[in-house]
TIPASE-595143 format. One record per residue (C-alpha): residue number from 1; residue in three letters; y, z, x. Coordinates in steps of 0.25 Angstrom, whole numbers. Each point is the difference from the previous one (the first is absolute). Example, Ala and Ser with C-alpha at 12.3 -4.5 7.8 and 13.67 -1.06 7.14 Angstrom:
<seq = 1; type = ALA; c2 = -18; c3 = 31; c1 = 49>
<seq = 2; type = SER; c2 = 14; c3 = -2; c1 = 6>
//
This chain:
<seq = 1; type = UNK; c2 = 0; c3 = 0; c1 = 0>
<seq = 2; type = UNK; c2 = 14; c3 = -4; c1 = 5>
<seq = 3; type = UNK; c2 = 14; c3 = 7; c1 = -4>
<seq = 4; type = UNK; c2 = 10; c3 = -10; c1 = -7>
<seq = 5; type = UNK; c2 = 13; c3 = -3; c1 = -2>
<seq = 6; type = UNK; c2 = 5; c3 = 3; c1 = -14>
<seq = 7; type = UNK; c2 = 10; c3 = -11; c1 = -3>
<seq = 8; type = UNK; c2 = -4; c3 = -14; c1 = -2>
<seq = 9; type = UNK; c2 = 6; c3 = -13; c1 = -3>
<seq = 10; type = UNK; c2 = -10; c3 = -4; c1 = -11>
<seq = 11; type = UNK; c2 = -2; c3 = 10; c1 = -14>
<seq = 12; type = UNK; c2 = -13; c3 = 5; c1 = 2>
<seq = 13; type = UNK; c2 = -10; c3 = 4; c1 = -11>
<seq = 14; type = UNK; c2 = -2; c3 = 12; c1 = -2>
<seq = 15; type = UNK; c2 = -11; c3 = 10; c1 = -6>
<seq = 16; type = UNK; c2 = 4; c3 = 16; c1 = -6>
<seq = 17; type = UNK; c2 = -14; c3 = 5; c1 = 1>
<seq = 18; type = UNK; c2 = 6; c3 = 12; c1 = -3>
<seq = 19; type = UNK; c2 = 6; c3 = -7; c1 = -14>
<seq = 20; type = UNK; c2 = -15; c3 = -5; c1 = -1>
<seq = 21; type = UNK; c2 = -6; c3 = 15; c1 = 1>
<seq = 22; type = UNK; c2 = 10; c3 = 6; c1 = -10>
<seq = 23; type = UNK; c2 = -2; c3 = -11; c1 = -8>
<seq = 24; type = UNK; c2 = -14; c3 = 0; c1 = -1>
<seq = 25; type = UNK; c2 = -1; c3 = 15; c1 = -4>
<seq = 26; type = UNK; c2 = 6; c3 = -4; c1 = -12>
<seq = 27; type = UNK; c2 = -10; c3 = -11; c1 = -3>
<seq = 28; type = UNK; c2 = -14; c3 = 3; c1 = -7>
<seq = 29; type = UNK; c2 = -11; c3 = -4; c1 = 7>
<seq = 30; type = UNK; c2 = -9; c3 = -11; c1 = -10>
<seq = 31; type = UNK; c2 = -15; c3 = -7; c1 = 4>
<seq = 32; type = UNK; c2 = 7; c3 = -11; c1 = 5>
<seq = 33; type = UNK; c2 = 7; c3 = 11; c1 = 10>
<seq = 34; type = UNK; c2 = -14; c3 = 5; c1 = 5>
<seq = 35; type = UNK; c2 = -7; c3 = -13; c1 = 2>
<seq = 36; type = UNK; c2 = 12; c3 = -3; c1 = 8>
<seq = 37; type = UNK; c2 = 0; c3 = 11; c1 = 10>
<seq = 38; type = UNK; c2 = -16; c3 = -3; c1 = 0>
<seq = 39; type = UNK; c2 = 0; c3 = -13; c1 = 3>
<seq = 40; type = UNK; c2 = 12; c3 = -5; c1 = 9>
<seq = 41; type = UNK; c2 = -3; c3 = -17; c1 = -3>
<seq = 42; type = UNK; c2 = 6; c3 = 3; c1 = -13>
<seq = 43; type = UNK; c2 = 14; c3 = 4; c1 = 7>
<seq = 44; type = UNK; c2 = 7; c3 = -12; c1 = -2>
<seq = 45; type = UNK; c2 = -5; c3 = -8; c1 = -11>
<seq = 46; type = UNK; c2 = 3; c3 = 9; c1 = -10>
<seq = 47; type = UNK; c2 = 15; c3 = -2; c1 = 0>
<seq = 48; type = UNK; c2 = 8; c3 = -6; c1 = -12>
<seq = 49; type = UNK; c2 = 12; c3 = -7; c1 = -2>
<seq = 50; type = UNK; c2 = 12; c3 = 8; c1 = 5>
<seq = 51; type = UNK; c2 = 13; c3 = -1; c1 = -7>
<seq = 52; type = UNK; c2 = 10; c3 = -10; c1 = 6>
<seq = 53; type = UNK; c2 = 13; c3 = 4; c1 = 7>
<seq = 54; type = UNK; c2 = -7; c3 = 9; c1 = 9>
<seq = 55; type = UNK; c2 = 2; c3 = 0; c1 = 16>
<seq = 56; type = UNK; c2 = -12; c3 = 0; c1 = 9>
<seq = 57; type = UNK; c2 = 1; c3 = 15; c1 = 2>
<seq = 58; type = UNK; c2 = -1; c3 = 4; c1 = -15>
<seq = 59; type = UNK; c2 = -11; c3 = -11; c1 = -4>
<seq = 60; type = UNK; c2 = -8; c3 = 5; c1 = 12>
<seq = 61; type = UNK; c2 = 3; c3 = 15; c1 = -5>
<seq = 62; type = UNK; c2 = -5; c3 = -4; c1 = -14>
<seq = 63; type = UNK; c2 = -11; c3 = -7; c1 = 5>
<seq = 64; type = UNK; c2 = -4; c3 = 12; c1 = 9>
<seq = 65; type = UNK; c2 = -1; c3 = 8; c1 = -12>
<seq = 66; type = UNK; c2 = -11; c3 = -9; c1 = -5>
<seq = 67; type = UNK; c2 = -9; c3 = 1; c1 = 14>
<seq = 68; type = UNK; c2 = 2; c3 = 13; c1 = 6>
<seq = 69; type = UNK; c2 = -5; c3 = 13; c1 = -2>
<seq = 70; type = UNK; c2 = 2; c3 = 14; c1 = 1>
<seq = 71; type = UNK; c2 = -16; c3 = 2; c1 = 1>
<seq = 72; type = UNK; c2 = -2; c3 = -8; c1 = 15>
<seq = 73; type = UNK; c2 = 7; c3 = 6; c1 = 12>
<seq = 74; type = UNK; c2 = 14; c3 = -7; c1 = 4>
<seq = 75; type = UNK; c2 = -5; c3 = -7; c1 = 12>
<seq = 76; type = UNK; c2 = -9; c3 = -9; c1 = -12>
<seq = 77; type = UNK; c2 = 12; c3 = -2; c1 = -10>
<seq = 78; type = UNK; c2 = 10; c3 = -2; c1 = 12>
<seq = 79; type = UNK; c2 = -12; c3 = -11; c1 = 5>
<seq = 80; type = UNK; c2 = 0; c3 = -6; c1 = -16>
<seq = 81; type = UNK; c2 = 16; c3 = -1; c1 = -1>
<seq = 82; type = UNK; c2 = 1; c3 = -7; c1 = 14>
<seq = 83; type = UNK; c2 = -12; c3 = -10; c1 = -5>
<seq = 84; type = UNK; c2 = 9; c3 = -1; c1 = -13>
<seq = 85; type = UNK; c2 = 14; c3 = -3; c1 = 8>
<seq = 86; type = UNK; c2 = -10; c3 = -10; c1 = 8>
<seq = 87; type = UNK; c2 = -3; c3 = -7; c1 = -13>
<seq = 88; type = UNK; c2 = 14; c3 = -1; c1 = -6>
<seq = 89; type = UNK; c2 = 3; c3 = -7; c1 = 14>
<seq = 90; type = UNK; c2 = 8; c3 = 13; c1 = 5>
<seq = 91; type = UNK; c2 = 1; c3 = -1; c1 = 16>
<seq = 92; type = UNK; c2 = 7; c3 = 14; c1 = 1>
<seq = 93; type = UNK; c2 = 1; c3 = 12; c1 = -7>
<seq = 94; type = UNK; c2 = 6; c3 = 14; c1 = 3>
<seq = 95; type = UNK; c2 = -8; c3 = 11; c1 = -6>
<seq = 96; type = UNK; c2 = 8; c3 = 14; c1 = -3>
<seq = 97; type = UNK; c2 = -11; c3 = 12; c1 = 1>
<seq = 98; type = UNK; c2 = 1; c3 = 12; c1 = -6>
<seq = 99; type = UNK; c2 = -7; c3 = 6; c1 = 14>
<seq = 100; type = UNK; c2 = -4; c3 = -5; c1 = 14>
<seq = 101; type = UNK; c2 = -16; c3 = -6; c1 = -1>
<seq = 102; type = UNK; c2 = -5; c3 = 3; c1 = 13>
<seq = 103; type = UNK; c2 = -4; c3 = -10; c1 = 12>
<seq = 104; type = UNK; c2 = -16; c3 = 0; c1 = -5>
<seq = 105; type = UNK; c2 = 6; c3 = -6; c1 = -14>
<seq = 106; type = UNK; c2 = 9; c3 = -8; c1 = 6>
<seq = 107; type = UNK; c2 = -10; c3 = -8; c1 = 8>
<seq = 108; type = UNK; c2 = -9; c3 = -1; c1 = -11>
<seq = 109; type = UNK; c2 = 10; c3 = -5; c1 = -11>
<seq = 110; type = UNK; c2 = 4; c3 = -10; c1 = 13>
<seq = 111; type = UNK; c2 = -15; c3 = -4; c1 = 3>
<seq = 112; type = UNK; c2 = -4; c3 = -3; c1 = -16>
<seq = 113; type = UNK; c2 = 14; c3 = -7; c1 = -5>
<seq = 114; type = UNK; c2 = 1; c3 = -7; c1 = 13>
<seq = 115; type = UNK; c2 = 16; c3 = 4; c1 = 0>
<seq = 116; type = UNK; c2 = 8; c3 = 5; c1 = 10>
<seq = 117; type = UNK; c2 = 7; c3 = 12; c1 = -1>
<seq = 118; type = UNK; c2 = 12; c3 = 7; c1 = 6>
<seq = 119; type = UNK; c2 = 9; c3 = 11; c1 = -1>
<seq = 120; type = UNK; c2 = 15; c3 = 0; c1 = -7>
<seq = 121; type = UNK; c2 = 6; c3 = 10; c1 = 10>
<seq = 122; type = UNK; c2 = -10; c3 = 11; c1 = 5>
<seq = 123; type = UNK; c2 = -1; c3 = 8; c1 = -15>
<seq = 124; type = UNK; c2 = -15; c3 = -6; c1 = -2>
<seq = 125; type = UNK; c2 = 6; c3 = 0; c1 = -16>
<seq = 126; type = UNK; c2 = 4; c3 = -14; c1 = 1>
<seq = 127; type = UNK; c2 = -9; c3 = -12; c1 = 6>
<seq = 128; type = UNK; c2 = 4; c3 = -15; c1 = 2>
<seq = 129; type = UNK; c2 = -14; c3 = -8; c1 = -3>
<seq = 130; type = UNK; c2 = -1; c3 = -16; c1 = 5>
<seq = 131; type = UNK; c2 = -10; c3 = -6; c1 = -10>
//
């Protein structure tokens, strides 16, 4: 992992993960939810039709609310929102944390995305991911 600058000339996307945990103890888990967090293939092909107008960050927030879990670790859904950013073509995305993941879950959301990821200053909260 590298330490990054914070500004840079392009908007980036980016991903509230702690909007998504808060967001997702206010949504009730259905059958569809459990086959999900079971069977990862399903990630991505359950997704609907998303309201028009968005921007990239809040489709890909709606969408993340459709394929990630609070019942797998964050090191799976972090690996399920950078294959989802990966399929709606996204080459960059800063993701805000509500905690630091340690090096070991790090280098396994690296391994099995097949991202790189860096560090917005040195807070750990905040990682820049090349997709």
């Amino acid at each position: 992992m590298e330490i990054l600058a914070a500004s840079s000339k392009k908007e980036n996307v980016v991903f509230d993960y702690t909007l998504f945990l808060s967001a997702s103890c206010k949504h009730r888990f259905t059958f569809l939810d459990a086959i999900k967090a079971c069977i990862p293939a399903f990630e991505i092909s359950w997704r609907s039709s998303l309201p028009s107008g968005l921007s990239v960050s809040e489709q890909l927030q709606m969408q993340a609310l459709k394929v990630l879990s609070t019942n797998v670790s964050d090191a799976s859904n972090l690996v399920r929102l950078l294959r989802l950013a990966r399929s709606e073509n996204i080459d960059e995305i800063v993701i805000s944390l509500p905690y630091s993941l340690d090096e070991e879950q790090l280098l396994l959301i690296e391994e099995k995305s097949g991202c790189h990821i860096g560090f917005i200053e040195d807070n750990g909260e905040q990682l820049r991911v090349s997709i």
